[in-house]
ZASERO-256111 format. One record per atom (N, C-alpha, C): residue in one letter; x, y, z. Coordinates in steps of 0.05 Angstrom, whole numbers, plus 5000, padded with zeros to 4 digits. Each point is the difference from the previous one (the first is absolute). Layout:
// ZASERO-256111
AXYZ;...
END
This chain:
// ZASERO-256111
X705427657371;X498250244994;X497349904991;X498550125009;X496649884990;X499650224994;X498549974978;X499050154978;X497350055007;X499350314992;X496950115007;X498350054978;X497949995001;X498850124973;X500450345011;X499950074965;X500850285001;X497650275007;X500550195004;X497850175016;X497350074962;X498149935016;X497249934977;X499749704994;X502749935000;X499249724989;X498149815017;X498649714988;X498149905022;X500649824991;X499449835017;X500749634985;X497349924992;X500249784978;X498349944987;X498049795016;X497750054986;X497049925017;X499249864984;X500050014976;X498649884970;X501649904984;X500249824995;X501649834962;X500050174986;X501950074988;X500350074974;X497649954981;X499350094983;X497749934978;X501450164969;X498949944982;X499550094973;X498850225010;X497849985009;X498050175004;X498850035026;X498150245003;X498849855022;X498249805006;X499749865017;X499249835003;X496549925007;X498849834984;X497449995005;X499849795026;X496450055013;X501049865030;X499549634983;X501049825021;X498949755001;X498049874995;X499949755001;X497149884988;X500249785020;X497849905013;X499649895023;X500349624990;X499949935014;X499349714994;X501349884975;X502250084994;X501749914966;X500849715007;X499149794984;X500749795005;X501149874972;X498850174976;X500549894978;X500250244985;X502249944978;X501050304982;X501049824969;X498550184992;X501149944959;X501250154986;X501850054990;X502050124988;X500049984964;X498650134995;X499849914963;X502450264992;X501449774988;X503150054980;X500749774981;X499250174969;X500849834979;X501850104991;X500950004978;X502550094989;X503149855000;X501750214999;X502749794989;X501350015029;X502449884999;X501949945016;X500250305023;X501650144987;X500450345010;X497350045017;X497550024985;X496450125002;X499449815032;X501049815008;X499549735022;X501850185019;X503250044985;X501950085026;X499450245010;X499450154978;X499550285027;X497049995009;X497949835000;X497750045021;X501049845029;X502649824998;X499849815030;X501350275017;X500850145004;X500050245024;X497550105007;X498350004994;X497050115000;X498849735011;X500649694990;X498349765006;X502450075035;X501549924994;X501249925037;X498650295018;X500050204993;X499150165020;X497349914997;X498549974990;X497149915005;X500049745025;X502049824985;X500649775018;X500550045034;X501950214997;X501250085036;X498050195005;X497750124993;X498450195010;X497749855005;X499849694987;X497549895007;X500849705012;X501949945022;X501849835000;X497849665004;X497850045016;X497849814997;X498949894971;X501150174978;X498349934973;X502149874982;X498449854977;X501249844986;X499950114977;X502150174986;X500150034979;X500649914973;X498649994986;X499549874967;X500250194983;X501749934982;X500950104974;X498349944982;X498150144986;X498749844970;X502650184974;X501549754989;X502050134983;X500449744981;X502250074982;X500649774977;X502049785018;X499649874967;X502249745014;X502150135004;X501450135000;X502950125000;X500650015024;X496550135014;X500850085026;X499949745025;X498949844984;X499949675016;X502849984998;X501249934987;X502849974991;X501750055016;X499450335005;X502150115009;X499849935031;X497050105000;X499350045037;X499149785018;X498849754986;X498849765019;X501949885006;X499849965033;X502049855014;X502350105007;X499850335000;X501650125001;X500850095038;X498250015006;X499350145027;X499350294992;X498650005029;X499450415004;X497149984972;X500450335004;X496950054985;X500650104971;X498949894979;X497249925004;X500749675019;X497549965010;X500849705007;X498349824981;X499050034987;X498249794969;X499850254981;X500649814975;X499750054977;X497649874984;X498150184988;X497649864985;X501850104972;X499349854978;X500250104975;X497950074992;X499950184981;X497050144981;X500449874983;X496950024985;X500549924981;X499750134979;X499850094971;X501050184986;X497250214999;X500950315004;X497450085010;X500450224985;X498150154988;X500750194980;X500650265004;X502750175007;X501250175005;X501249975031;X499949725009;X500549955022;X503249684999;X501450134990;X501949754991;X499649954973;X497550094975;X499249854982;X499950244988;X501250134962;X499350214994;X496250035002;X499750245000;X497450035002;X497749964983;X500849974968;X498449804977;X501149755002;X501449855010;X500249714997;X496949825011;X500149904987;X497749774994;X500849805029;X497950015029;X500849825023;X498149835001;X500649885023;X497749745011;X497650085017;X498750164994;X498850045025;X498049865020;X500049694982;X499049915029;X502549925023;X502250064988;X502949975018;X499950245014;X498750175000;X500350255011;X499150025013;X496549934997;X497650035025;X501349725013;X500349825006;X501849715018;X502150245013;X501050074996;X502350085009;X498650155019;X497750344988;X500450065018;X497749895027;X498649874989;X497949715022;X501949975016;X502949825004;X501249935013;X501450175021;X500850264989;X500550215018;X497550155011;X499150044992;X497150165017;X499849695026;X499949824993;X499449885021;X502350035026;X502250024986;X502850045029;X499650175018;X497650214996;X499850245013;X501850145016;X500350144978;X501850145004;X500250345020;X500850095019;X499050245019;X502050234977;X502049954984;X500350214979;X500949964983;X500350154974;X500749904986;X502150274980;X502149994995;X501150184990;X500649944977;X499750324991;X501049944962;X502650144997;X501849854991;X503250084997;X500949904974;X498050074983;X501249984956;X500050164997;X498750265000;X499150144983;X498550215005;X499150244981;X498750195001;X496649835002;X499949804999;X497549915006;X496149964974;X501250124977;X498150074988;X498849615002;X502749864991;X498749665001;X500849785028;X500750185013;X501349785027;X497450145017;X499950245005;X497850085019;X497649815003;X498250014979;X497949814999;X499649775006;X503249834994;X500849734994;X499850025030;X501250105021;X501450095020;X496849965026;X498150204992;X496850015004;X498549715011;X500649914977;X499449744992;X499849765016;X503250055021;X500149865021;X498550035025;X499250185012;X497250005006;X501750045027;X501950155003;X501250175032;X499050145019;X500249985023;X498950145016;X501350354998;X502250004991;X501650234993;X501749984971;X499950194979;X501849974980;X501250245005;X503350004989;X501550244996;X501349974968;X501650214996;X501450044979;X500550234991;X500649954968;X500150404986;X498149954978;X500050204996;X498049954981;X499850314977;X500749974979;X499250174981;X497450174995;X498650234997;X498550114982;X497249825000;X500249774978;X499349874977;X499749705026;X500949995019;X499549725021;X497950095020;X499049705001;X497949995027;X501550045025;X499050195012;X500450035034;X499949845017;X502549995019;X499349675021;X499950255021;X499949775029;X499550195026;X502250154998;X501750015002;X503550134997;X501150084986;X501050204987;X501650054972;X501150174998;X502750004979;X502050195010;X500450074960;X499550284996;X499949964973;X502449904988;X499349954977;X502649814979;X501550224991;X502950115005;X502250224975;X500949844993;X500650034981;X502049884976;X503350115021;X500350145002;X503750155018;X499549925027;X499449735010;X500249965020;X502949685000;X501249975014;X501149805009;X498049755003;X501049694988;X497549895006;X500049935022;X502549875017;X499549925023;X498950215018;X500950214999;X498550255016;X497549944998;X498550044974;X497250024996;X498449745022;X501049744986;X498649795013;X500350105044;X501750115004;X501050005032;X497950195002;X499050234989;X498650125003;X496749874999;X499949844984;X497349834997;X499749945027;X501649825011;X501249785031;X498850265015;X500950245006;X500150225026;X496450044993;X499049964980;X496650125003;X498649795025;X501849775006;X498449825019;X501750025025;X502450165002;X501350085032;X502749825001;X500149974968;X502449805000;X503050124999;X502550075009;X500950054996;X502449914985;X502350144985;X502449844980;X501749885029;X501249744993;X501649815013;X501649984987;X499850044978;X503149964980;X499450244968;X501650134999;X499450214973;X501949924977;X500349634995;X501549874977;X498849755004;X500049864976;X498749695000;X502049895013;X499349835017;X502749725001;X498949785006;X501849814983;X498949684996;X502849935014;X499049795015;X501749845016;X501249774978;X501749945005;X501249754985;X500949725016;X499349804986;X500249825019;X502749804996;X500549885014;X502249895005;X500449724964;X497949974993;X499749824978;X501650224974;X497550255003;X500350184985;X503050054994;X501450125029;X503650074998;X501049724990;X499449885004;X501849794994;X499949994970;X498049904988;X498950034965;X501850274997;X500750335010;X500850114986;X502949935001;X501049915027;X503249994998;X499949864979;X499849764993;X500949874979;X501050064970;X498850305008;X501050234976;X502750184992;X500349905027;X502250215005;X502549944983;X500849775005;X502949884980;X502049945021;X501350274993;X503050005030;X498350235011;X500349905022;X499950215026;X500950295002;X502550004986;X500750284993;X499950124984;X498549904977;X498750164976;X497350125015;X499950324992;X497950174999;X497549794983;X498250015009;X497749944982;X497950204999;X499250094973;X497750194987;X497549884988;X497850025006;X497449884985;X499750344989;X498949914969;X498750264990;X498349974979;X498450085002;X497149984991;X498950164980;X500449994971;X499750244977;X496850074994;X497849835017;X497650004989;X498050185024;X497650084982;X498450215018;X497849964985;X497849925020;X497550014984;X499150244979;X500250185006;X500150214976;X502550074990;X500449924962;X502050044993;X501550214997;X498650315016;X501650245002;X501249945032;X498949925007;X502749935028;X502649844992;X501049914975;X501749854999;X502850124990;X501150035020;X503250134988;X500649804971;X501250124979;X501349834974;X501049765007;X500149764978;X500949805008;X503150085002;X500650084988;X503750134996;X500850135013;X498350185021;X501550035016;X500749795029;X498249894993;X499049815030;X503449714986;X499950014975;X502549724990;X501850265004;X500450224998;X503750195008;X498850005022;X498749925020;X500450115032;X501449735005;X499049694998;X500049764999;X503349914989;X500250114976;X503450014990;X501750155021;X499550195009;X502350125017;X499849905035;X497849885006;X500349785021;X500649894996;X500549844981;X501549734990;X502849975001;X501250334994;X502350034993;X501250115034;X498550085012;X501250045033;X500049735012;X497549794986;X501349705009;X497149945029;X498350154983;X497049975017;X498249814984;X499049745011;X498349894999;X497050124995;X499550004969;X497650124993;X498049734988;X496949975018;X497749904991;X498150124990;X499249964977;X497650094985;X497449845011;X497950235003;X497249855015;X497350124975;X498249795001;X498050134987;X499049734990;X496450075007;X498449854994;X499049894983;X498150294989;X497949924977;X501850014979;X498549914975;X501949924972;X501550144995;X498950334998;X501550294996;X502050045019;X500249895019;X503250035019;X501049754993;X499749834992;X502249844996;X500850024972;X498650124982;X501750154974;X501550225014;X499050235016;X501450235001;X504149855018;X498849835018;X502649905007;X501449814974;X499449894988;X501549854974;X501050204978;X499450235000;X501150234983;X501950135022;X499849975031;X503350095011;X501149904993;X499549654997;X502849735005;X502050224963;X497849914988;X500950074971;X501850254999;X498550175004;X501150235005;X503350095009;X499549755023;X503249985016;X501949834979;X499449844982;X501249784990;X499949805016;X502549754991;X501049825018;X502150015014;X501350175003;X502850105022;X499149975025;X497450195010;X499549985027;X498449765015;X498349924984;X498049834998;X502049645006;X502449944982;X501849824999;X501250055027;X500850235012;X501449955026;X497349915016;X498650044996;X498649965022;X498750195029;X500150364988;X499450175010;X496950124998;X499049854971;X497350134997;X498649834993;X497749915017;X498749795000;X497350034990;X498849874983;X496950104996;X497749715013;X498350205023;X498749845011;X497250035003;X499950154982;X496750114981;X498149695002;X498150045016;X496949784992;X500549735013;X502550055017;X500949725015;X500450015029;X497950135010;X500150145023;X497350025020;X499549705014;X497350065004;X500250195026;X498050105016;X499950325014;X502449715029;X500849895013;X500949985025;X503750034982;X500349894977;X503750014986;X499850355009;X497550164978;X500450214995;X500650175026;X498549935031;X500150095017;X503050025012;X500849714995;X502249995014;X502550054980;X500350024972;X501650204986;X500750265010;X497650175000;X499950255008;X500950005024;X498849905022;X501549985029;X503249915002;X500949884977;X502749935003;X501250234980;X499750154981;X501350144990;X501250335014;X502050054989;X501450155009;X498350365003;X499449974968;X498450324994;X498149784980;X497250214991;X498549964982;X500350184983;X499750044981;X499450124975;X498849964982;X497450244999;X497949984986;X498250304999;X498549894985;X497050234996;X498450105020;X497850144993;X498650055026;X498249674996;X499749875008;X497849704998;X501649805023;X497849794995;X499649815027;X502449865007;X501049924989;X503149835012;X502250155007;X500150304998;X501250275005;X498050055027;X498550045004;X497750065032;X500849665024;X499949774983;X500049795014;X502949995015;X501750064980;X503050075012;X500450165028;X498650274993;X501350135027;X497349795014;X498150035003;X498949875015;X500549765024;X502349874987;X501349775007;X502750045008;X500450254998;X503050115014;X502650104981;X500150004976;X501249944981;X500950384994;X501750074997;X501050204985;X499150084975;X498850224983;X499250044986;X501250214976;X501350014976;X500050184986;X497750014975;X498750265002;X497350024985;X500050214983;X498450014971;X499450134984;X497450024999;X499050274999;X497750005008;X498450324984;X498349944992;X498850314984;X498750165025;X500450284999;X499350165019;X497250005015;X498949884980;X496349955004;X499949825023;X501649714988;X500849825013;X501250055032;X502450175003;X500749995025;X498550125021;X498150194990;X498350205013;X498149705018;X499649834973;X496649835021;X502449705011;X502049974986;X501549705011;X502649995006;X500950205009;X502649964996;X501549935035;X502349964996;X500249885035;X499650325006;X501550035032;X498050165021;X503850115009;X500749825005;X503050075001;X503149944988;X501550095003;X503249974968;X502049805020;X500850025030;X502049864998;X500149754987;X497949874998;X500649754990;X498149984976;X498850194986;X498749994985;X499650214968;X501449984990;X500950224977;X498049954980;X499850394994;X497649984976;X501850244975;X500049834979;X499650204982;X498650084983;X499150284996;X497650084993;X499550124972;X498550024985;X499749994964;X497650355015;X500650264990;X498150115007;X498150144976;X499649834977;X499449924980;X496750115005;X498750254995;X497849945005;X497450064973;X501649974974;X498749974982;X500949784984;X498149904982;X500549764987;X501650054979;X502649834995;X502150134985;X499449884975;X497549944982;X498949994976;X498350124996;X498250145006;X497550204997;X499850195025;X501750055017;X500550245011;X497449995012;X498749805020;X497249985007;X500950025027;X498450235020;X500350035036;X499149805017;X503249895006;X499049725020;X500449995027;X499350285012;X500950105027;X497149775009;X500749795034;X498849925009;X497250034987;X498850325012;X497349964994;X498349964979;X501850124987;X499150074961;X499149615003;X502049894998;X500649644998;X497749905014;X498150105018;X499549935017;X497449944987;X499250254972;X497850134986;X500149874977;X501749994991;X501149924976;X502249924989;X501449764979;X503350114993;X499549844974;X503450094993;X499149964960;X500949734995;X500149844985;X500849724984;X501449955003;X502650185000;X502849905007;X500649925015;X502449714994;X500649835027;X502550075001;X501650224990;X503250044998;X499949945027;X503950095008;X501050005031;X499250265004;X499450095020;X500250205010;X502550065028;X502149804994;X502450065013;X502249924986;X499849994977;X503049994989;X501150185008;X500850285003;X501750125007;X501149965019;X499449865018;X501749965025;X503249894990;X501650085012;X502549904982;X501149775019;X502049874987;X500049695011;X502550055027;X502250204990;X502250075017;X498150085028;X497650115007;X498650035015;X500249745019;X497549854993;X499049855004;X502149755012;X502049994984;X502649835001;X501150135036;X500550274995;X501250015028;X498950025031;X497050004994;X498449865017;X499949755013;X500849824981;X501249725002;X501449985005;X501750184997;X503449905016;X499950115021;X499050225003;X499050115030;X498849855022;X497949864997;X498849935006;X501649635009;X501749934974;X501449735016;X502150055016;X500950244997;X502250075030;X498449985023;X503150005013;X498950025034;X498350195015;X497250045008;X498650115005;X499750055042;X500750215005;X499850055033;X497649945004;X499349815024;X497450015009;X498749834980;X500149824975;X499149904987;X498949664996;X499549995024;X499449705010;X497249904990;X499649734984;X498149884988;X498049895027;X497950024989;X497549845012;X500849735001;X499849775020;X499849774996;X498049914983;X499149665011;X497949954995;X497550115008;X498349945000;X497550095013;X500350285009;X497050125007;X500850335011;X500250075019;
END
């Protein structure tokens, strides 16, 4: 039987877009991509960098981003295809009173104005301190979003606070005729990488869990107690649980699970703490070898699915609205719909936050309850129809 399209229907003429689409730019030979920020802030602009990439297939796209994103992305294949690092620039990777270099600044941007560049897109921010920075480079075309309170480039799509980010940045991409190629980050993993994570595994038939208690903002952080009772009752189904986390404050927040759990689980050998010993290719290939992740809304929770990995997430409602995955079979969220501050009763709906918010660093997801979150995990390490992992590479 061959199948017809149905009476009105028409087959498609045009890509998909965010939006509609602005026309082309002639002669693209060279493209800049300014993204500073954390781990997460890098993963959801590369859907926006590859469609720029496949819409300008002659051009060489460059990333101006942090080391993180060297880290993660040079020598990776696909786009970006170079990584420049910035250097600390004020509201641009650098809070916006910190004290910089600025003859490191004007070098820097001497060096890029000379690459000449045919565009240049801004994918940080509402733009009030990346726009200008952005200017600077001296493009034949600039795009981005831009706030109120930011300088205007040729292109611009205003900045909401209730937008999705990867959406937003795909939408940046369509002002130059670019269309989405992929509507999720994904990082390829390399054969070095899998291998560094098997080595994690133990036995083969132990489930393995990476989970991650830390979030750059300390209201994204589910309790440490519940994250050591989610970690205890994996332990006790006989699941292989690793603790991950970087900066000093995650590798205390994971040393108050170990504690937390005692030495029962920790002595068999089910809960491992591997906080600050993890440079980004172990971390890659951890996550690529583990079973589910579990974590916050932040970057080693984004780098996970990114890399193929199953996800159970806790996440504040603000949060899932601009980061949260896109789809559940393989990706579970639970949600805190928490939208005042539960010490001064202060309105932290997206936009209000966006204007202003109060001192408090409480959670703004403790309530999520752990029996939740727990059966997500077990859900999620059963057998799944249709649930086949990404290899290496994409």
């Amino acid at each position: 039987m061959r199948w017809r399209l149905g009476e009105g229907a028409r087959p498609r003429t045009a890509p998909a877009a965010v939006a509609p689409l602005g026309s082309r730019l002639e002669g693209v030979r060279r493209i800049a991509v300014l993204r500073a920020g954390g781990l997460g802030d890098l993963l959801f602009a590369l859907p926006a960098i590859r469609a720029l990439a496949v819409a300008y297939p002659d051009a060489e796209v460059t990333l101006l981003g942090t080391r993180l994103a060297a880290e993660l992305l040079q020598r990776r294949g696909g786009a970006p295809h170079r990584v420049v690092q910035l250097p600390r620039v004020p509201g641009v990777g650098a809070d916006p009173d910190e004290r910089v270099d600025d003859r490191a600044i004007a070098s820097f941007l001497a060096q890029q104005r000379a690459e000449g560049y045919d565009l240049a897109a801004q994918m940080h921010g509402g733009g009030r301190f990346s726009n200008p920075f952005l200017l600077e480079l001296g493009a034949r075309c600039t795009i981005g979003a831009r706030t109120p309170d930011a300088a205007p480039l040729d292109r611009g799509i205003d900045y909401v606070a209730a937008q999705h980010e990867v959406m937003r940045w795909l939408e940046v991409a369509g002002l130059v005729g670019a269309p989405p190629v992929e509507l999720e980050p994904e990082v390829g993993v390399s054969e070095i990488e899998r291998e560094l994570g098997l080595a994690f595994r133990g036995q083969a038939d132990r489930p393995l869990v990476a989970m991650h208690p830390g979030a750059t903002d300390p209201r994204r952080r589910w309790p440490i107690e519940s994250f050591a009772e989610l970690a205890a009752a994996l332990a006790c189904d006989g699941v292989r649980v690793v603790l991950l986390g970087s900066a000093d404050d995650e590798r205390r927040l994971c040393g108050h699970i170990v504690d937390a759990l005692g030495l029962e689980a920790s002595v068999a050998g089910l809960v491992e703490d591997a906080s600050g010993r993890l440079p980004m290719p172990e971390l890659v290939g951890l996550l690529s070898a583990a079973d589910v992740m579990v974590g916050n809304d932040s970057g080693p929770r984004h780098l996970a699915q990114a890399v193929g990995t199953r996800t159970a997430s806790v996440f504040w409602c603000g949060n899932m609205l601009s980061a949260g995955p896109l789809g559940r079979q393989h990706h579970r969220a639970q949600i805190s719909w928490t939208t005042r501050c539960p010490v001064c009763g202060a309105d932290c709906t997206p936009e209000r936050v966006a204007e202003w918010r109060c001192e408090h660093d409480v959670s703004f997801v403790g309530d999520v309850p752990v029996d939740a979150v727990l059966a997500d995990v077990r859900d999620l390490l059963g057998p799944a129809p249709g649930a086949a992992r990404r290899g290496p590479g994409r």
